[in-house]
C-alpha positions as CSV (number, residue, x, y, z in Angstrom):
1,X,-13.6,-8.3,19.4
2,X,-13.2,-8.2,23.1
3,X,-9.5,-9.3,22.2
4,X,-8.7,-5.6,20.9
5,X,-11.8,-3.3,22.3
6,X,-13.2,-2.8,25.9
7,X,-16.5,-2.4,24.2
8,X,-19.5,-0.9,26.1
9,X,-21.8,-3.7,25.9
10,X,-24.6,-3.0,22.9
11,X,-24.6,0.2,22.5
12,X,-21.0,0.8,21.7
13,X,-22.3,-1.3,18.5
14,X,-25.0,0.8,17.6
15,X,-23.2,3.9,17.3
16,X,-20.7,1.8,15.5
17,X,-23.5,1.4,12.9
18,X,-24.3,5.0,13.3
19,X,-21.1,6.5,12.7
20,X,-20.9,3.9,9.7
21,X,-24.1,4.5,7.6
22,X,-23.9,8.2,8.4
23,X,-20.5,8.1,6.6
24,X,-22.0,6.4,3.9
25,X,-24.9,8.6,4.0
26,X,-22.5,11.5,3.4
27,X,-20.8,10.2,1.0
28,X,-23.7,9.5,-1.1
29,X,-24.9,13.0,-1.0
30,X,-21.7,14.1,-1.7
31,X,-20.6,11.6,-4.6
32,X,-24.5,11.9,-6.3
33,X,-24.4,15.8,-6.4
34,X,-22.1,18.5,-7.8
35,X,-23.2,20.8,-5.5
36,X,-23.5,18.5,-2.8
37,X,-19.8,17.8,-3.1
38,X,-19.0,21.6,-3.2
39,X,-21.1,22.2,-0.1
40,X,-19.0,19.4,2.1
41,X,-15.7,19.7,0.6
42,X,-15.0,23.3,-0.3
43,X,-17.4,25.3,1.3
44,X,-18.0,23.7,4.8
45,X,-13.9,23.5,5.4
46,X,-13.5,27.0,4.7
47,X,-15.9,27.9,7.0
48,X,-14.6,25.7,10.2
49,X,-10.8,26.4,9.1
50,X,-11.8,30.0,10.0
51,X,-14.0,29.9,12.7
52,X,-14.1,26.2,14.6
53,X,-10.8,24.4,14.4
54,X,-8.5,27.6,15.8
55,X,-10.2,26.3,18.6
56,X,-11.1,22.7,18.8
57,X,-8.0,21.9,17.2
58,X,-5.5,24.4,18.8
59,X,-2.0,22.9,19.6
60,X,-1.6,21.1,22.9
61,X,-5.1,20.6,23.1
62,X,-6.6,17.2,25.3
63,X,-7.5,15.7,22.9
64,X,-4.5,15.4,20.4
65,X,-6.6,17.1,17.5
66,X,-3.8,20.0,17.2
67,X,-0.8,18.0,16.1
68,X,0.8,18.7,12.8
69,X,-0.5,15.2,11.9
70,X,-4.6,16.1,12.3
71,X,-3.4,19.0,9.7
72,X,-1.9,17.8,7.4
73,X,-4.3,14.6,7.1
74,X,-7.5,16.6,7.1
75,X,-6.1,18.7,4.0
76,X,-4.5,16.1,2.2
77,X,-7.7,13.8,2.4
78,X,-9.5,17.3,1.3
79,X,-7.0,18.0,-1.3
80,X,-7.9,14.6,-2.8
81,X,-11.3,14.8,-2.7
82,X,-11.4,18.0,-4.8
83,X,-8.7,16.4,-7.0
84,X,-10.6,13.7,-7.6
85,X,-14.1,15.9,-8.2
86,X,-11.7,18.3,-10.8
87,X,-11.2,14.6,-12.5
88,X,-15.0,13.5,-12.8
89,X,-16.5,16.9,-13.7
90,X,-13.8,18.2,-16.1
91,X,-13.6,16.4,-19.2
92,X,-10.4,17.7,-20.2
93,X,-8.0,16.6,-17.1
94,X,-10.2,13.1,-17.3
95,X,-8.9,12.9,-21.0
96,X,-5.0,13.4,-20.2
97,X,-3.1,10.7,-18.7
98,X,-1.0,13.1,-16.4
99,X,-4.0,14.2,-14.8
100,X,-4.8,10.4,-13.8
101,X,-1.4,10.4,-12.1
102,X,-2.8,12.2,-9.6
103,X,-5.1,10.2,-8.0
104,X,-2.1,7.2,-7.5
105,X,0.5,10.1,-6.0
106,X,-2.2,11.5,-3.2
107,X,-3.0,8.1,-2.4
108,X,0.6,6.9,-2.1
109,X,1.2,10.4,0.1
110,X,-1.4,9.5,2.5
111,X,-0.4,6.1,3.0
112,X,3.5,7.1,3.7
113,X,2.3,9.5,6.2
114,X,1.0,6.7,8.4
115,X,4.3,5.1,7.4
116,X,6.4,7.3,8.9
117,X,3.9,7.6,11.8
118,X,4.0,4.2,12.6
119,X,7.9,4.2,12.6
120,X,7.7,7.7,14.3
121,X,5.9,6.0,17.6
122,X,8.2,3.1,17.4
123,X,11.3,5.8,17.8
124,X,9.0,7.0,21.4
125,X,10.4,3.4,22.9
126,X,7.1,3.6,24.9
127,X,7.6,0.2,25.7
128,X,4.8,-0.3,28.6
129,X,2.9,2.2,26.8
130,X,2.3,5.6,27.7
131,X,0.9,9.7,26.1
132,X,1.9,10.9,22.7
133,X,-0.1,14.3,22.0
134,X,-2.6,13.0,24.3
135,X,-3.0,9.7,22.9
136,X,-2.3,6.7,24.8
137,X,0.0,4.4,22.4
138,X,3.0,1.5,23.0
139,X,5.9,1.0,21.2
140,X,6.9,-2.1,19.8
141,X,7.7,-4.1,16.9
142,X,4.4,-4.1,15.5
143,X,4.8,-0.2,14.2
144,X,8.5,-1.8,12.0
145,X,6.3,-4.8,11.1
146,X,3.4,-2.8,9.8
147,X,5.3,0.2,8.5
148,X,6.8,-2.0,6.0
149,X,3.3,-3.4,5.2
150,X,2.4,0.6,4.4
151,X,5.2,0.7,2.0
152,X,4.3,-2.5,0.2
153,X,1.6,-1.4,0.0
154,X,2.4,1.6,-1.5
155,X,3.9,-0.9,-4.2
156,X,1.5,-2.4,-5.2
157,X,-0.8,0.7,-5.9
158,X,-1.2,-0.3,-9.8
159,X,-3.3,0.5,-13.4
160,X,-3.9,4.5,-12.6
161,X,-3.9,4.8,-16.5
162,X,-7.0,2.8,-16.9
163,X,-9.0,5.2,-14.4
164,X,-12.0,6.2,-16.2
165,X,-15.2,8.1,-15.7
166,X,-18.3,6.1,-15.4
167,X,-21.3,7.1,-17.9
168,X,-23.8,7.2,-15.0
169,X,-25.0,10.8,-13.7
170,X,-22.8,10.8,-10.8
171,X,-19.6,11.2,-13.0
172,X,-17.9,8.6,-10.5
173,X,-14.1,8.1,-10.7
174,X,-13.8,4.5,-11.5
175,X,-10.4,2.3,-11.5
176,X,-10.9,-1.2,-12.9
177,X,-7.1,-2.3,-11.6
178,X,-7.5,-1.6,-7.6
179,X,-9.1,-5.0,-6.9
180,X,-10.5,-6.5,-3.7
181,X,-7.5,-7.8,-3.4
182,X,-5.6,-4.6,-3.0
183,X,-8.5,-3.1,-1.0
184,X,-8.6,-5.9,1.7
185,X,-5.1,-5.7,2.1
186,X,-5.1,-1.9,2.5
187,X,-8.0,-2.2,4.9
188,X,-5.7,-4.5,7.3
189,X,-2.7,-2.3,7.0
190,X,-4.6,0.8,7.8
191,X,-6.8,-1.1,10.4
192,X,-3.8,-1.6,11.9
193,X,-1.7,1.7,11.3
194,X,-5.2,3.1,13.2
195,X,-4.6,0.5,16.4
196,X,-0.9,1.3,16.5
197,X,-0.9,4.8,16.3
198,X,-4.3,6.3,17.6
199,X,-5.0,3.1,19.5
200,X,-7.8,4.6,21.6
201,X,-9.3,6.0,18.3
202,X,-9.6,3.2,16.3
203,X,-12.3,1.9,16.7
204,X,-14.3,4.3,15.0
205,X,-11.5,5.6,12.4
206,X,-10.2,2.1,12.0
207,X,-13.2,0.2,11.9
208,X,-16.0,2.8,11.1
209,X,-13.8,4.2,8.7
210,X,-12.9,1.5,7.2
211,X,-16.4,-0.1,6.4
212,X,-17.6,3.1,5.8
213,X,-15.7,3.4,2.1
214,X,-15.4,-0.9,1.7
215,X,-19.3,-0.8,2.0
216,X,-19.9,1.4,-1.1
217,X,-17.0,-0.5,-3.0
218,X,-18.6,-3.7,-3.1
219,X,-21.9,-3.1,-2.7
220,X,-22.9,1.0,-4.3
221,X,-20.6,1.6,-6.9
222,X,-17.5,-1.3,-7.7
223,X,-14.3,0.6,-9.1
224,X,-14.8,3.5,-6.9
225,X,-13.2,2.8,-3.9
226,X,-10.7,5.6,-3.5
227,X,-13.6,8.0,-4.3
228,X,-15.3,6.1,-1.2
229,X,-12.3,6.7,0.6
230,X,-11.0,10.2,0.2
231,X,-15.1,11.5,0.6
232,X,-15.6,9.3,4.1
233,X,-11.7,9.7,5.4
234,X,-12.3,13.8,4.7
235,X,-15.6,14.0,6.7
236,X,-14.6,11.8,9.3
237,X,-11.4,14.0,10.0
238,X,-14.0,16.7,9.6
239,X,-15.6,15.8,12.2
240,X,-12.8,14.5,15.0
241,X,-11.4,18.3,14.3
242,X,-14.8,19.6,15.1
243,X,-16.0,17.6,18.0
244,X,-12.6,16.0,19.2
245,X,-14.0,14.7,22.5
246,X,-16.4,12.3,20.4
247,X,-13.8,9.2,20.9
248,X,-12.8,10.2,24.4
249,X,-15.4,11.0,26.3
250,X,-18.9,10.8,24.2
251,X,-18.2,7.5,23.1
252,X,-15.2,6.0,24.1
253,X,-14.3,2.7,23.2
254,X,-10.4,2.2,24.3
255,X,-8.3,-0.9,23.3
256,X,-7.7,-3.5,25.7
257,X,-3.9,-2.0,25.7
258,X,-2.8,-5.9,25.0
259,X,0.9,-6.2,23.3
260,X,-0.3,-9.4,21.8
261,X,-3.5,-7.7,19.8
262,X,-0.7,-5.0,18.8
263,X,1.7,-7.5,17.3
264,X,-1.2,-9.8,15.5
265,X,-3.1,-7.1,13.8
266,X,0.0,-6.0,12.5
267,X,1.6,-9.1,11.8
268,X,-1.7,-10.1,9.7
269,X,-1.5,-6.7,7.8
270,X,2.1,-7.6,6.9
271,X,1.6,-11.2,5.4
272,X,-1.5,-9.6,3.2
273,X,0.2,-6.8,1.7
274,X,3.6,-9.3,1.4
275,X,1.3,-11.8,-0.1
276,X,-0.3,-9.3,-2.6
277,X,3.3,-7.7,-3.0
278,X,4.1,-11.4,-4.3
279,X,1.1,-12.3,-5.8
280,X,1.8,-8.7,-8.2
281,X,5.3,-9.4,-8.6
282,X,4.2,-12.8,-10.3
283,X,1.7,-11.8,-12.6
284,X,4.0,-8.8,-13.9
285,X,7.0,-11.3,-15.0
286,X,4.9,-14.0,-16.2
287,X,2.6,-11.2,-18.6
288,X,6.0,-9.2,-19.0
289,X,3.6,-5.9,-17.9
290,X,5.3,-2.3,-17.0
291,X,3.8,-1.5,-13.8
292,X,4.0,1.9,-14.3
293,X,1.8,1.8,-17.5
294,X,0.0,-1.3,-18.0
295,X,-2.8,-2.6,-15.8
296,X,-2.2,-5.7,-13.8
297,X,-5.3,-7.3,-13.8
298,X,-7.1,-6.1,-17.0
299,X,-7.9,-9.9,-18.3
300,X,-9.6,-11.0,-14.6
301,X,-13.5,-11.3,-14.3
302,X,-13.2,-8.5,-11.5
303,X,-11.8,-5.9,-13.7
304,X,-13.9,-6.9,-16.5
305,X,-17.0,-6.5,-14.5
306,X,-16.5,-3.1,-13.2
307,X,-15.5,-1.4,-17.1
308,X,-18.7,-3.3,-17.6
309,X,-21.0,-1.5,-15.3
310,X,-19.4,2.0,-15.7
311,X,-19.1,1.9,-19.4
């Protein structure tokens, strides 16, 4: 790890592990109560769009929170968290296949606004490196290379008709067709959208982040990894817009600013998502399947086991 991170000896780790579990923590309440969801997602925003983030996330700002990226990410991620609670806790929209379009289209959103970030810093020709909004980040071709790995991604974002809602209490918002597959590959794409573009950053909304929602995927509830995702990416953007100096001077954990890391995180997020892009591509011609309608992987053990548990 010492390749990409300057890390702070042990307890860089632990608060690693602390921004992690609490993440997870959050997301539990959120994702196991209505009202706990309501509370985090509706109510708290309201209140710090009004009275905390004119402040700690005013344009210009040191810490980069008041670019028109922070914005629009922290209400997108927002947007499809309530989305996605309107989908569990109201039976009709679950019921009509339009509504489960929804889900695919804010995910596809969010990931070609870190597309066109990527390509955006890339256009800077900050070749040695150098300040964005505050941020330290280097041009190069790793932002091409991992921009079109965001887009391929995007691709092979598949089965959104077969989203169902599990039986258990928690209503969760289960899709049998996003695979570890697709989630690894997503993972190393955004992992390394997060080291390109907020470089300084990452290691907490790149790696934190990141295990934060993969955790509960595998290990709480299989099938629900974009409900993982949406909850943990909304409070952790939550957060950065309440207390910005967190990664920069509470707990800072800088990248070692090393072209090479740039270029092999990004090239390894570009041969998974190519792979996967192929992989897909594959399986559709050989079971003559519609992406658009059918579900990719509906005959796999992995898919079977997750309708299994939430039906």
């Amino acid at each position: 790890m010492n390749y990409l991170y300057e890390v702070p000896g042990w307890n860089g780790w632990v608060i690693l592990l602390i921004v992690t579990f609490t993440l997870i923590a959050f997301n539990e309440f959120g994702r196991t109560t209505k009202w706990g969801g309501i509370l985090l997602f509706i109510i708290v925003p309201i209140i710090l769009t009004i009275f905390v983030w004119p402040k700690t996330a005013a344009p210009g700002n040191e810490y980069g929170t008041g670019t028109w990226f922070n914005w629009v990410k922290t209400y997108s991620a927002l947007a499809g968290v309530i989305g996605f609670m309107a989908i569990r806790y109201i039976p009709y929209l679950a019921k009509r296949k339009w509504a489960l379009v929804f889900p695919a289209a804010i995910l596809a959103i969010n990931i070609l606004e870190a597309c066109i970030r990527d390509f955006q810093v890339y256009s800077y020709g900050l070749w040695n490196g150098g300040y964005v909004d505050n941020l330290w980040t280097i041009s190069g071709p790793w932002n091409i290379m991992n921009g079109i790995a965001g887009i391929l991604n995007i691709l092979t974002i598949c089965g959104w008709l077969g989203i169902i809602i599990s039986k258990s209490n928690s209503k969760d918002m289960i899709w049998p067709d996003m695979i570890w597959a697709w989630i690894i590959a997503y993972d190393l794409w955004n992992f390394a959208y997060t080291y390109n573009c907020i470089s300084d950053h990452s290691f907490y909304c790149g790696v934190a982040l990141l295990l934060s929602c993969t955790i509960p995927a595998f290990f709480i509830v299989k099938g629900a990894w974009l409900q993982h995702r949406a909850s943990t990416l909304a409070l952790w953007i939550m957060f950065v817009m309440t207390v910005p100096q967190f990664a920069d001077k509470i707990a800072p954990v800088p990248t070692t600013h090393n072209p090479k890391a740039f270029f092999i995180v990004s090239l390894i997020a570009l041969l998974a998502n190519f792979s996967l892009f192929v992989y897909q591509m594959i399986r559709i011609k050989k079971n003559k399947l519609n992406p658009f309608k059918d579900e990719i992987f509906a005959e796999t053990k992995t898919y079977q086991s997750i309708l299994a548990e939430n039906v």
